[in-house]
N, C-alpha and C positions, 0 to 999 in steps of 0.2 A: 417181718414185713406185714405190714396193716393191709385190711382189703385196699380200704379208697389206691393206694399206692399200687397196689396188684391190677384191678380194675384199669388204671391209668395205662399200665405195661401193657396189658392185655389191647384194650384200646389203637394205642399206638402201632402195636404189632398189626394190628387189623388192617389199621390204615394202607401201613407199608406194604402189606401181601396184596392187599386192591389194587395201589397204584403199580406195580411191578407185576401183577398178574393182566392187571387191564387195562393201561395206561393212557387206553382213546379213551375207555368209560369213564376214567377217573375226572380228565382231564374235563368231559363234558359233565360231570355231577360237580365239578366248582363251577367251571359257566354260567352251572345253572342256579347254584347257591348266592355268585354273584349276583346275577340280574336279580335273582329273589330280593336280595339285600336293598340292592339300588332300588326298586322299585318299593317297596315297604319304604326306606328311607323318602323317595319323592313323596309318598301318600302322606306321609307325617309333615312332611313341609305344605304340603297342599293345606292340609287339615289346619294346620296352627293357624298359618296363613290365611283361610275362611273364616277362622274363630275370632280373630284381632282388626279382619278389614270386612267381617260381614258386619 
């Protein structure tokens, strides 16, 4: 078994022990991963959108 492969397991493991060990925490660290996204996502439309009609 190659690291990157091991790492990945490792990983995944982590995840699952989070969400099973804390699952109000987990569930508010994608909330917030979410908005993070949407929002980075608007700012890029913002930006384009000032670069093309300013």
């Amino acid at each position: 078994m190659n690291a990157k492969k091991l790492a990945g397991l490792v990983g995944i493991a982590l995840v699952l022990f989070f969400v099973i060990a804390q699952p109000n925490q987990a569930a508010g660290l994608v909330g917030n991963i979410v908005d993070f996204l949407r929002s980075s996502a608007e700012s890029v439309v913002s930006f384009v959108s000032n670069v093309f009609n300013g």
